[in-house]
PDB file of N, CA, C and O in Angstrom:
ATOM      1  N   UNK A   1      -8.206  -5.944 -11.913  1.00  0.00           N
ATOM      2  CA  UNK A   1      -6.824  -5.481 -11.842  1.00  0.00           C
ATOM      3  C   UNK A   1      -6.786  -3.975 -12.082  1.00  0.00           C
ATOM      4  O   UNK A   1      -7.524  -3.356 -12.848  1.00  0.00           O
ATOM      5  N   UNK A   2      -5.581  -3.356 -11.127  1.00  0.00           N
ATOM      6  CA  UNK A   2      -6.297  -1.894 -11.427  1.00  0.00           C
ATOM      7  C   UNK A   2      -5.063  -1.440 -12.223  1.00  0.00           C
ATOM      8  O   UNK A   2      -4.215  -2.300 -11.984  1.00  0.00           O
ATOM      9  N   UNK A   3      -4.588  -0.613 -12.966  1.00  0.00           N
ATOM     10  CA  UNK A   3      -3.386   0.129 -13.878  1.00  0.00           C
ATOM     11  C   UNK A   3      -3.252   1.007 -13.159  1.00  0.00           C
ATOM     12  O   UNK A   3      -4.178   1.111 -12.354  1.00  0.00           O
ATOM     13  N   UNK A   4      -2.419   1.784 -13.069  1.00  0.00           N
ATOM     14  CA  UNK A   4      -1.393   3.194 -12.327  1.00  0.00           C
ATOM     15  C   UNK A   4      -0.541   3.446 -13.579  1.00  0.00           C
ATOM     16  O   UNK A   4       0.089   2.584 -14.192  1.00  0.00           O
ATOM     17  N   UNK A   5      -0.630   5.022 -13.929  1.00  0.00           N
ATOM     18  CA  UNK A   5      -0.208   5.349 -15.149  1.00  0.00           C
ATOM     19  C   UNK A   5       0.781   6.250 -14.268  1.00  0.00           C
ATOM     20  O   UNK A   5       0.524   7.087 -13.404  1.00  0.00           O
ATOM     21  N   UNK A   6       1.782   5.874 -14.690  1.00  0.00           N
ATOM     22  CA  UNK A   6       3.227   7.119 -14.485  1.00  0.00           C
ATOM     23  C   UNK A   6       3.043   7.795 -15.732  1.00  0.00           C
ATOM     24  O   UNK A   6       3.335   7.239 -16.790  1.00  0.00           O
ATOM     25  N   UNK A   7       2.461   9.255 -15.670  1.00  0.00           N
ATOM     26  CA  UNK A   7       3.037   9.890 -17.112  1.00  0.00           C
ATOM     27  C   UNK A   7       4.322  10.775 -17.080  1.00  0.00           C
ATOM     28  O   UNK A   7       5.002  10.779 -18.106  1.00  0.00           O
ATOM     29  N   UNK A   8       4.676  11.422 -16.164  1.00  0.00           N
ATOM     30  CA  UNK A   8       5.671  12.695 -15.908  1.00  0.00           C
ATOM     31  C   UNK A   8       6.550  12.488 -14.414  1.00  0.00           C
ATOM     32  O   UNK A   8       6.499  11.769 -13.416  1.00  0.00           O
ATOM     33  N   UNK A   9       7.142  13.290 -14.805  1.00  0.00           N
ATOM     34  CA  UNK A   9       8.581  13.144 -13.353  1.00  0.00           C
ATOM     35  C   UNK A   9       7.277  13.559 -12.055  1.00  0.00           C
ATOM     36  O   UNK A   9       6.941  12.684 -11.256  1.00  0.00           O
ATOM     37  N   UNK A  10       6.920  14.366 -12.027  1.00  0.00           N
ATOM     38  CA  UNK A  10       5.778  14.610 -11.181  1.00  0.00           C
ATOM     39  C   UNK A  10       4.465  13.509 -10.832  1.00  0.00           C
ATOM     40  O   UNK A  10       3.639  13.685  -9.936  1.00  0.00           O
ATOM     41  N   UNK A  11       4.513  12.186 -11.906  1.00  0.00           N
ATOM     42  CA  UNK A  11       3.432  11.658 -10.901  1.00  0.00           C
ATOM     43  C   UNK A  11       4.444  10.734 -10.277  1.00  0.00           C
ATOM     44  O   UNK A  11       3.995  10.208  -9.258  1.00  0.00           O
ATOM     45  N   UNK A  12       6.039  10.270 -10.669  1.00  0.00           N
ATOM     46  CA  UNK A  12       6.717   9.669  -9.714  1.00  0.00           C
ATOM     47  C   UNK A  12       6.819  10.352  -8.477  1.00  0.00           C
ATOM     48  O   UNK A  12       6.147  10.037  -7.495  1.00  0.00           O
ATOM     49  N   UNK A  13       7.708  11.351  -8.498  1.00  0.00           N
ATOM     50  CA  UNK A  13       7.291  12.219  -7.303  1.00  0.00           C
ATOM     51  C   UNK A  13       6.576  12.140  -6.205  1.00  0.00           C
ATOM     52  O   UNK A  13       7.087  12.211  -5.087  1.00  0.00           O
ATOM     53  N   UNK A  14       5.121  11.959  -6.447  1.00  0.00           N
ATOM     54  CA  UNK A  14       3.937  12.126  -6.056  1.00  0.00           C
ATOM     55  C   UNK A  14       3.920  10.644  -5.928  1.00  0.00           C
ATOM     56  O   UNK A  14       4.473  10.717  -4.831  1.00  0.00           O
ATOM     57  N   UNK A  15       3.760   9.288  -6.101  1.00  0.00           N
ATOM     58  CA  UNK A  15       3.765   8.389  -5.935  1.00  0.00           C
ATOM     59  C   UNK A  15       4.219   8.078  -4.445  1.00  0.00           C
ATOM     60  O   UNK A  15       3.451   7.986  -3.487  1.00  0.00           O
ATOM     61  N   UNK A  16       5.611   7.931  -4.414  1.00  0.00           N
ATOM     62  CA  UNK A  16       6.358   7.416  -2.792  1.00  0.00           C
ATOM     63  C   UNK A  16       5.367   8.225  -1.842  1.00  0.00           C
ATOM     64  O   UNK A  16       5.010   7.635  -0.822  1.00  0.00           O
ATOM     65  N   UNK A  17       5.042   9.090  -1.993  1.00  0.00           N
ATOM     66  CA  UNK A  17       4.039   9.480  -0.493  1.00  0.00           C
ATOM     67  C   UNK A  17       2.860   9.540  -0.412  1.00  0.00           C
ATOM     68  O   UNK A  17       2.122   9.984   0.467  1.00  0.00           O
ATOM     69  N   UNK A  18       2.593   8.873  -1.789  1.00  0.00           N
ATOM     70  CA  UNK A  18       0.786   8.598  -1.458  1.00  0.00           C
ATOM     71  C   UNK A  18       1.179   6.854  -0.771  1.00  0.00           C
ATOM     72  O   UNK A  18       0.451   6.513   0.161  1.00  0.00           O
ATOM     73  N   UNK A  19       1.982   6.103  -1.104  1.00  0.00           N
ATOM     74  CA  UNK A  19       2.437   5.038  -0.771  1.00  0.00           C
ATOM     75  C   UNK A  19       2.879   4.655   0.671  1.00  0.00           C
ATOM     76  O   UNK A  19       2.834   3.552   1.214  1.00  0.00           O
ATOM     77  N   UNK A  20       3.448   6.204   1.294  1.00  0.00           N
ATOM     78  CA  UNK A  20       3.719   6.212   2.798  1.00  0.00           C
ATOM     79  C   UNK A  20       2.649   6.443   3.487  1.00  0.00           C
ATOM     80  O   UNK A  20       2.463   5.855   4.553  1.00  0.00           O
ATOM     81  N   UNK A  21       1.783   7.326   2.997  1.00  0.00           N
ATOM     82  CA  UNK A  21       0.592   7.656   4.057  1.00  0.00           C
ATOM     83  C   UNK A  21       0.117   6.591   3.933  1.00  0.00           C
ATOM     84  O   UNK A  21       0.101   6.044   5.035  1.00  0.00           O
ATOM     85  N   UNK A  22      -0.586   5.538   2.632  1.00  0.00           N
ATOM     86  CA  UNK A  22      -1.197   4.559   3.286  1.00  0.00           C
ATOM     87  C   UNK A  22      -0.386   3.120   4.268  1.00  0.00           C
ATOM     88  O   UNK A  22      -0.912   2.221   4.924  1.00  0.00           O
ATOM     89  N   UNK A  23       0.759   3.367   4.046  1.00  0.00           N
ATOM     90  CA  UNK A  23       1.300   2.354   5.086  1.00  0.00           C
ATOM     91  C   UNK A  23       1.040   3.251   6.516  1.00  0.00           C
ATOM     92  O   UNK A  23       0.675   2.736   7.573  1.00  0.00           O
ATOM     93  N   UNK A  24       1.265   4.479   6.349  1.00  0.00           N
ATOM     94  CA  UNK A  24       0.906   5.252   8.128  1.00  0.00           C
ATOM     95  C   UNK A  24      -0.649   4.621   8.353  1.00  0.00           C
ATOM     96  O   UNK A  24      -0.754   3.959   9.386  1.00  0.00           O
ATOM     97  N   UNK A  25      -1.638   4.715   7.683  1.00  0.00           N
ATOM     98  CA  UNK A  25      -2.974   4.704   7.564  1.00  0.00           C
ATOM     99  C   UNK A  25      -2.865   3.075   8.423  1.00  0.00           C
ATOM    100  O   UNK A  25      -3.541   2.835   9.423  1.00  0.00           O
ATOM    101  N   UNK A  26      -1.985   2.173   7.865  1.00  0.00           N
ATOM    102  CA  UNK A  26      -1.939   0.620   8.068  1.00  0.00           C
ATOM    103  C   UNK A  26      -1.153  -0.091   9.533  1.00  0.00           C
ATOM    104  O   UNK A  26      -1.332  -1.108  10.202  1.00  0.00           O
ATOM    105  N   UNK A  27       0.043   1.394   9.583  1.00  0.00           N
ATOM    106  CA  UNK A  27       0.379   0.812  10.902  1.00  0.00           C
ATOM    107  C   UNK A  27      -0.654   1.402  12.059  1.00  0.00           C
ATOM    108  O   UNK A  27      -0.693   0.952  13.204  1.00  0.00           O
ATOM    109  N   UNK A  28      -1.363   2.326  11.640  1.00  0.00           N
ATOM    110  CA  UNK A  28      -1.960   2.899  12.925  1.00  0.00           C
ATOM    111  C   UNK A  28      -3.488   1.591  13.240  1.00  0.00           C
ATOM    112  O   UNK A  28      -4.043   1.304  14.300  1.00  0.00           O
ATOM    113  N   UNK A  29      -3.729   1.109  11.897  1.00  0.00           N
ATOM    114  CA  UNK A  29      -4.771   0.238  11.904  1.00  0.00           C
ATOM    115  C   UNK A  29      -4.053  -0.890  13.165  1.00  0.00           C
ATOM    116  O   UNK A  29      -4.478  -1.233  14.268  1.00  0.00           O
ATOM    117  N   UNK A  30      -3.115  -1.154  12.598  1.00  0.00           N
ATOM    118  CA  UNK A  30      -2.016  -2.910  13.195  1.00  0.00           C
ATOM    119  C   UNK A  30      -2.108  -1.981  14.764  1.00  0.00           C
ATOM    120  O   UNK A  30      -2.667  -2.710  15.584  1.00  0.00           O
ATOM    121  N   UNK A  31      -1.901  -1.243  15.104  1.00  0.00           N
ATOM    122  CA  UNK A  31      -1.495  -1.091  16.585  1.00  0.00           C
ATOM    123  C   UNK A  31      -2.612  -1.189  17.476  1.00  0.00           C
ATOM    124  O   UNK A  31      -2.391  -1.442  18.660  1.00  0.00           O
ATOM    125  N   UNK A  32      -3.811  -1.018  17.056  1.00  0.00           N
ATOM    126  CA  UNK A  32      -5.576  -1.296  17.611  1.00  0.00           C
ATOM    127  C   UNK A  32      -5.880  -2.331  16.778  1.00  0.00           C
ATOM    128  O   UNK A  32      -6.935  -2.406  16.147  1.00  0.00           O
ATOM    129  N   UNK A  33      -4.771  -3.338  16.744  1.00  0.00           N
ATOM    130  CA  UNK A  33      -5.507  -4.798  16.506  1.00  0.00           C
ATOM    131  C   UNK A  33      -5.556  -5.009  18.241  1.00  0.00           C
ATOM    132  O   UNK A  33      -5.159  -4.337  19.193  1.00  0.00           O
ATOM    133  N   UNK A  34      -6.425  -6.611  18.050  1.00  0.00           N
ATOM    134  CA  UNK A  34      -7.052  -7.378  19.371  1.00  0.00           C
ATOM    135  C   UNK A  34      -5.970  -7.981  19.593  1.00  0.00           C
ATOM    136  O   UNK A  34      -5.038  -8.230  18.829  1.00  0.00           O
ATOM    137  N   UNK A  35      -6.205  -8.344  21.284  1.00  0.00           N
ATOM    138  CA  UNK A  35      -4.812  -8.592  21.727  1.00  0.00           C
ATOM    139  C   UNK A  35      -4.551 -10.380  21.396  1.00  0.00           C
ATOM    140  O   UNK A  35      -3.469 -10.963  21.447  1.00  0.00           O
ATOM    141  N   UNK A  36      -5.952 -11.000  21.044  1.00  0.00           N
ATOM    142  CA  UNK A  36      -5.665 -12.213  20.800  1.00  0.00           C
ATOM    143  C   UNK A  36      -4.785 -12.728  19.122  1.00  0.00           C
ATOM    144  O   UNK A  36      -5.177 -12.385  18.007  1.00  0.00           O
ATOM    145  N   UNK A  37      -3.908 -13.358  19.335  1.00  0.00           N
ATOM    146  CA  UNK A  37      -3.063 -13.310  18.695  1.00  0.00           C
ATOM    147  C   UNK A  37      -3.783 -13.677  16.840  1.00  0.00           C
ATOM    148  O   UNK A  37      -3.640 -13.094  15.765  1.00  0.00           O
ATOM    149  N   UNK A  38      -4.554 -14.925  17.273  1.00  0.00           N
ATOM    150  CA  UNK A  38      -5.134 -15.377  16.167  1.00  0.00           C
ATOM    151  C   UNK A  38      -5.889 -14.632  15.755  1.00  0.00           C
ATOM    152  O   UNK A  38      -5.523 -14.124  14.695  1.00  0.00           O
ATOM    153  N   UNK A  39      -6.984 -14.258  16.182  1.00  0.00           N
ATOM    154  CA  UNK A  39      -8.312 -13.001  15.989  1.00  0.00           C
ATOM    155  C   UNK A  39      -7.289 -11.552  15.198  1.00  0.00           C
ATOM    156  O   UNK A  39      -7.851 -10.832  14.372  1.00  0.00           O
ATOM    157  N   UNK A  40      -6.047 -11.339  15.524  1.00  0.00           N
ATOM    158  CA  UNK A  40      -5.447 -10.241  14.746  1.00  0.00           C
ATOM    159  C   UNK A  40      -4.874 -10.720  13.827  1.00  0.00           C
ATOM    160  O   UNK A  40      -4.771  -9.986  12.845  1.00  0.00           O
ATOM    161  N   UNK A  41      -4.266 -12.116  13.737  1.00  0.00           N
ATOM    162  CA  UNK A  41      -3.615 -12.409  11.817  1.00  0.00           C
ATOM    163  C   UNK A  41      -4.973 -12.632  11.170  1.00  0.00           C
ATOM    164  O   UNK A  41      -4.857 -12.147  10.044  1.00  0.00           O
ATOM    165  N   UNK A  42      -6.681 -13.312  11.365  1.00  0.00           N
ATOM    166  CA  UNK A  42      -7.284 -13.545  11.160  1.00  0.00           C
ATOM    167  C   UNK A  42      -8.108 -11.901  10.327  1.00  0.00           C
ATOM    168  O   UNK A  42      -8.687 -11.804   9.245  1.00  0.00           O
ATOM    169  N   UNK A  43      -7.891 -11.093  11.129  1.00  0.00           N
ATOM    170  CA  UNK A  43      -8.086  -9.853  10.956  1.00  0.00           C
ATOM    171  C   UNK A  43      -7.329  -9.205   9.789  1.00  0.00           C
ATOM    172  O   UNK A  43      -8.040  -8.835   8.854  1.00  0.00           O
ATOM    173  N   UNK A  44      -5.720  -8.962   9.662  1.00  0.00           N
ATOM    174  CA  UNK A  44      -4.729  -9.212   8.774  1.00  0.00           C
ATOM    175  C   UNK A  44      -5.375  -9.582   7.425  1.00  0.00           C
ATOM    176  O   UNK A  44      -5.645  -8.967   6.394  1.00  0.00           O
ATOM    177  N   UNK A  45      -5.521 -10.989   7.917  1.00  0.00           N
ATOM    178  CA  UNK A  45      -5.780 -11.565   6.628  1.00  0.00           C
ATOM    179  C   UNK A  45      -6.822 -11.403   5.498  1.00  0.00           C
ATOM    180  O   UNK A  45      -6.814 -11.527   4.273  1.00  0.00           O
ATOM    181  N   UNK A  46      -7.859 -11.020   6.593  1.00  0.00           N
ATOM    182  CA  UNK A  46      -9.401 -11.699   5.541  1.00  0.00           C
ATOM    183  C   UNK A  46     -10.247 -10.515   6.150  1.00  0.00           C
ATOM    184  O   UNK A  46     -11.422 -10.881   6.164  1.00  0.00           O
ATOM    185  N   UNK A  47     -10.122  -9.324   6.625  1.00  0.00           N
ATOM    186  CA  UNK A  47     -10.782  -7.978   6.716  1.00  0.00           C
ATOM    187  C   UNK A  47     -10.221  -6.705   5.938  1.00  0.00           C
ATOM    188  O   UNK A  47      -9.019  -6.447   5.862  1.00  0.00           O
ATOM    189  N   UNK A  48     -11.073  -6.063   5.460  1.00  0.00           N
ATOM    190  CA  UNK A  48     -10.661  -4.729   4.365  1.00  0.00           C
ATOM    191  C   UNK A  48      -9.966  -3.771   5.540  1.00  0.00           C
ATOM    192  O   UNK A  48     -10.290  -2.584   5.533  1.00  0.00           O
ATOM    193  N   UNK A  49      -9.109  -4.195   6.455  1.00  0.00           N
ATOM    194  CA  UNK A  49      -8.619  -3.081   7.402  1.00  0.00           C
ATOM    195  C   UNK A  49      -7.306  -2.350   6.784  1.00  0.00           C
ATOM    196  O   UNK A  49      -6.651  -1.500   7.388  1.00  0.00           O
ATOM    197  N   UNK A  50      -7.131  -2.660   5.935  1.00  0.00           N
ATOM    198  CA  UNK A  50      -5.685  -1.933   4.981  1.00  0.00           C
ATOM    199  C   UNK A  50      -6.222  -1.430   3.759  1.00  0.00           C
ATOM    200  O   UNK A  50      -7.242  -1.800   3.178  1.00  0.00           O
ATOM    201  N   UNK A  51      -5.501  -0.640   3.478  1.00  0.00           N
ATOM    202  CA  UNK A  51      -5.830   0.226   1.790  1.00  0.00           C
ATOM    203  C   UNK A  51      -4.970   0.293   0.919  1.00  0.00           C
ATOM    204  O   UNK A  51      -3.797   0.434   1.264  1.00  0.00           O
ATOM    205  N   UNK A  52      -5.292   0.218  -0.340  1.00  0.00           N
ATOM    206  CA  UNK A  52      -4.407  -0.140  -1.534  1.00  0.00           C
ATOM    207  C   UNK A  52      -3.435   1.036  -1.471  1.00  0.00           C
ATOM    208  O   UNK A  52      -3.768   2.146  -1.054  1.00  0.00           O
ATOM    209  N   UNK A  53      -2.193   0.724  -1.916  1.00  0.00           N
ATOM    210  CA  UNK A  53      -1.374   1.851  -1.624  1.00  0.00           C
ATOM    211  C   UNK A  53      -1.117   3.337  -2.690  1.00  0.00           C
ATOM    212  O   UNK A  53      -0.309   4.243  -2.486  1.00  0.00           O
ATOM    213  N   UNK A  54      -1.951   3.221  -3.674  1.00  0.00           N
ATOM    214  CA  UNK A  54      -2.556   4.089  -4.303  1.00  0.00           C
ATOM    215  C   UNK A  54      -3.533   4.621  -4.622  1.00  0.00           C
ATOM    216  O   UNK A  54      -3.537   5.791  -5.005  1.00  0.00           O
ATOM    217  N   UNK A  55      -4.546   3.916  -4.541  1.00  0.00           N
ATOM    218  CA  UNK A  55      -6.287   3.984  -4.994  1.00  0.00           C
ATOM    219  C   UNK A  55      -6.573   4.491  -3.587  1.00  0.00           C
ATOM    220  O   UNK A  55      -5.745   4.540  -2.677  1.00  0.00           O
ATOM    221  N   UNK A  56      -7.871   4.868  -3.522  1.00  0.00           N
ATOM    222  CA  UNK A  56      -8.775   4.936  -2.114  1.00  0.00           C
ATOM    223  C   UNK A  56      -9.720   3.817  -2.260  1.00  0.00           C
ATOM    224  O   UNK A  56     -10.850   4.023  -2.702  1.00  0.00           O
ATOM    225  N   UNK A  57      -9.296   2.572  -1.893  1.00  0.00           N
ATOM    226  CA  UNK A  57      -9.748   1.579  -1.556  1.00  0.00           C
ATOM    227  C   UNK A  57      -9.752   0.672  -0.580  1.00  0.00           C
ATOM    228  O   UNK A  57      -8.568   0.364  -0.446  1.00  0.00           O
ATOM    229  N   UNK A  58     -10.610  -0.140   0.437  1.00  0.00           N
ATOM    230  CA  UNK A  58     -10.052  -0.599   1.214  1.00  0.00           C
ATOM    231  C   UNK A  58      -9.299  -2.262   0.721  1.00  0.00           C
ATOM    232  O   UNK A  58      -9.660  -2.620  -0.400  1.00  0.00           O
ATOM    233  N   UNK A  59      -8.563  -3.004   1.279  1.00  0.00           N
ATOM    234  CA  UNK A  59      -7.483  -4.085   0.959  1.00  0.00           C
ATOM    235  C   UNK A  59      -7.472  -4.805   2.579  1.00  0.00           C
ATOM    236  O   UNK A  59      -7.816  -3.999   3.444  1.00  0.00           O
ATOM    237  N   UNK A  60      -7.177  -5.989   3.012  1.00  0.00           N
ATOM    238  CA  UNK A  60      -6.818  -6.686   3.711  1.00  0.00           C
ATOM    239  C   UNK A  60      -4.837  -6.364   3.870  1.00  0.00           C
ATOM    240  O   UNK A  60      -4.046  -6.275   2.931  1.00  0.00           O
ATOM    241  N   UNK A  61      -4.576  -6.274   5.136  1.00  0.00           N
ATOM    242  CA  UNK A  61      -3.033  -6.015   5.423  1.00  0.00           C
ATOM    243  C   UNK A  61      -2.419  -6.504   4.480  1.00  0.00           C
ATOM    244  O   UNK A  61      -1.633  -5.964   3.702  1.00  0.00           O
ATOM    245  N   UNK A  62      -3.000  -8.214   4.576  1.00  0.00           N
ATOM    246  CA  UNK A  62      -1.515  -8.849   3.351  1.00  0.00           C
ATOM    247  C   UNK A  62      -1.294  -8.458   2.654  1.00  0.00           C
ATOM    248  O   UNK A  62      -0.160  -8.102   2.334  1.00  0.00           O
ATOM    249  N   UNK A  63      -2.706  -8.276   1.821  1.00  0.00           N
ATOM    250  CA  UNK A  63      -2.524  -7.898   0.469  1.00  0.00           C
ATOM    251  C   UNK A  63      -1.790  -6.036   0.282  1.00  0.00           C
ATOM    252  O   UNK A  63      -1.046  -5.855  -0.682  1.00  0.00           O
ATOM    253  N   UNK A  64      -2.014  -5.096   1.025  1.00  0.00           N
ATOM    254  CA  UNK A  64      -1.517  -3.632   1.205  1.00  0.00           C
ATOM    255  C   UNK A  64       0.227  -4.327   1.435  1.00  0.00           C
ATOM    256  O   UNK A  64       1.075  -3.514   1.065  1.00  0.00           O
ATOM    257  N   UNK A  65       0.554  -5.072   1.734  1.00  0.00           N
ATOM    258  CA  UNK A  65       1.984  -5.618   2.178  1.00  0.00           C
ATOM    259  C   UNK A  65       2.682  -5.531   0.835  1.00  0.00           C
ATOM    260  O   UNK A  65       3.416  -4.680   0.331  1.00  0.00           O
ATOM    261  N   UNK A  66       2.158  -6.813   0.385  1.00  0.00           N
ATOM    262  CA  UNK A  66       2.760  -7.262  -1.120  1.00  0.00           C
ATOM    263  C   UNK A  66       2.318  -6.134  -2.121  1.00  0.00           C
ATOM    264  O   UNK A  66       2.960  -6.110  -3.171  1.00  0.00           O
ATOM    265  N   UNK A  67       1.352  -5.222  -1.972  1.00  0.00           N
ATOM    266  CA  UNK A  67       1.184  -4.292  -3.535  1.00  0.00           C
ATOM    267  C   UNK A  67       1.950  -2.947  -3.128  1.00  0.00           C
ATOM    268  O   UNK A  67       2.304  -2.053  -3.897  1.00  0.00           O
ATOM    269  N   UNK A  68       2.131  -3.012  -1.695  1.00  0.00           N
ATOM    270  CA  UNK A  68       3.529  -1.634  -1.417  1.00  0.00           C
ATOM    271  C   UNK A  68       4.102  -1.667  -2.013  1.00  0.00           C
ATOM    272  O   UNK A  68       4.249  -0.794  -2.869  1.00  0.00           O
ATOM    273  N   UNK A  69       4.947  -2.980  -1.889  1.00  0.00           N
ATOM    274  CA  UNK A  69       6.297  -3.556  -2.194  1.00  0.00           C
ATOM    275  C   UNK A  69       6.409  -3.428  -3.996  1.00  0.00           C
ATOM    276  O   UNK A  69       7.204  -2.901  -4.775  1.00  0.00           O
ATOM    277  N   UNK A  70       5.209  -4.184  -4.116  1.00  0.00           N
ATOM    278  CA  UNK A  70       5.465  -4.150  -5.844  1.00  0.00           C
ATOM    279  C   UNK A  70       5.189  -2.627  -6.566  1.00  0.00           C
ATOM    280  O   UNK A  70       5.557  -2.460  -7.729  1.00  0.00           O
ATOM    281  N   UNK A  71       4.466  -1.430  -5.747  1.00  0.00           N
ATOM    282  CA  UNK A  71       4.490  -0.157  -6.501  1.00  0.00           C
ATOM    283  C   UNK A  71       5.306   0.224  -6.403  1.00  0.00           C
ATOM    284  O   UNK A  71       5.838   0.741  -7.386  1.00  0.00           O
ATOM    285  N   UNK A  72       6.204   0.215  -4.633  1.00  0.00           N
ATOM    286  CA  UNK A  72       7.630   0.727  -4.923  1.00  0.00           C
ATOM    287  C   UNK A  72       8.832   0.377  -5.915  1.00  0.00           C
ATOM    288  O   UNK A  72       9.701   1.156  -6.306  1.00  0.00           O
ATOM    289  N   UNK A  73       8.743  -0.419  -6.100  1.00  0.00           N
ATOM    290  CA  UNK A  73       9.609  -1.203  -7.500  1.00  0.00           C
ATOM    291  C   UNK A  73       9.354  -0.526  -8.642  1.00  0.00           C
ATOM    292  O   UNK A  73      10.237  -0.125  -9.400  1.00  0.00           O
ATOM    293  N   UNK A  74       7.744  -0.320  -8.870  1.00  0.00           N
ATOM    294  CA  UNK A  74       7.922  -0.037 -10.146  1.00  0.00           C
ATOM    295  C   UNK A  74       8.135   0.973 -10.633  1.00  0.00           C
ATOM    296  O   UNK A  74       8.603   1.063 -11.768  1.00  0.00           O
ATOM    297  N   UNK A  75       7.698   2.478  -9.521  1.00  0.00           N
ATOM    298  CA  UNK A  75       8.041   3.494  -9.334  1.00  0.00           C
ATOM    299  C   UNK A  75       9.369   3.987  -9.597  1.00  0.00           C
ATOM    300  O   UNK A  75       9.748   5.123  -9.883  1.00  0.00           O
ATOM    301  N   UNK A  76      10.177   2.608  -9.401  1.00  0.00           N
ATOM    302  CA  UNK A  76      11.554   2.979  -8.814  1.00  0.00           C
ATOM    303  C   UNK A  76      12.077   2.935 -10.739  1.00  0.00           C
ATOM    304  O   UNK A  76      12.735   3.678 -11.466  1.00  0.00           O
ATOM    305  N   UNK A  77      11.519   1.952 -10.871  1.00  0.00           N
ATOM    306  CA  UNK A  77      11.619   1.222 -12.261  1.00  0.00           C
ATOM    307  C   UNK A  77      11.232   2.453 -13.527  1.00  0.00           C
ATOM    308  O   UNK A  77      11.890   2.235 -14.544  1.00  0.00           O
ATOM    309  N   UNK A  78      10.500   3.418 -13.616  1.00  0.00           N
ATOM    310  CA  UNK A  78       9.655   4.303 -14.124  1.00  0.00           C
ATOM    311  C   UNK A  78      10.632   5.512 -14.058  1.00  0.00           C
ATOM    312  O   UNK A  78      10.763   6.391 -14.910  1.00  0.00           O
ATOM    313  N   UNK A  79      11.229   5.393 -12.983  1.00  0.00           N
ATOM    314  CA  UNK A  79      11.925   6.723 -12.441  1.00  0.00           C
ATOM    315  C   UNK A  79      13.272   6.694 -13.488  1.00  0.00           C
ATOM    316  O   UNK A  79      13.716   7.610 -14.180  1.00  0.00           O
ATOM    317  N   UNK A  80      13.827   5.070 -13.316  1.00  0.00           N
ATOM    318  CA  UNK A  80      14.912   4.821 -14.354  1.00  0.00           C
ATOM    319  C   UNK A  80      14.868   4.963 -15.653  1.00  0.00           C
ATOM    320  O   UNK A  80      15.834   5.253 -16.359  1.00  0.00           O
ATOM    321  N   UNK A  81      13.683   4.754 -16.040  1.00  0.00           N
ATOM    322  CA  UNK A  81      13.420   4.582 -17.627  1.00  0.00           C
ATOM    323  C   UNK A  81      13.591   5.817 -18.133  1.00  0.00           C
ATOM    324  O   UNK A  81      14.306   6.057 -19.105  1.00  0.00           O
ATOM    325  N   UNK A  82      12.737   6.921 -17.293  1.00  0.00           N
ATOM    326  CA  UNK A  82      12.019   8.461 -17.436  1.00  0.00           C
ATOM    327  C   UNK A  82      13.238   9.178 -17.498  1.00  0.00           C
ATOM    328  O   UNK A  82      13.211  10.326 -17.943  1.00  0.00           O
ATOM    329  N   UNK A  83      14.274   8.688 -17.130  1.00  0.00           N
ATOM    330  CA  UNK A  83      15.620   9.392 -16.974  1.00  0.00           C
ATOM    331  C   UNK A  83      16.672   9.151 -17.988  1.00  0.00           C
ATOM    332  O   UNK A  83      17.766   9.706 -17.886  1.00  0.00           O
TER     333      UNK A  83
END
């Protein structure tokens, strides 16, 4: 399990667009998927073709899906507290 430390208004900041580039990084992956339908959720699913949306790591799509979603929250969450 990995931790992400918000310390200052500046690593929120800095957060939302390390979070966008790797979704850019993810749609450009999804658009040179294979045209067979299964072979690309198969791909999706169970290949490191996505990256964690903070770390430099590689991740499978799904999983880059669901840990977007949950950094943006918490970011959002961090931003409220910090304020």
């Amino acid at each position: 399990m990995s931790v992400i430390t918000l310390c200052s208004p500046s690593d929120i900041q800095e957060a939302p667009q390390r979070i966008e580039d790797s979704a850019l990084r993810a749609q450009k992956t999804l658009s040179a998927l294979p045209s067979s339908p299964l072979h690309a959720l198969q791909q999706m699913k169970f290949d490191p073709i996505g990256s964690h949306p903070l770390e430099d790591r590689p991740l499978n799509i799904i999983e880059q899906v669901n840990q977007t979603f949950t950094y943006l929250v918490a970011v959002k969450a961090a931003e409220l507290l910090m304020q």
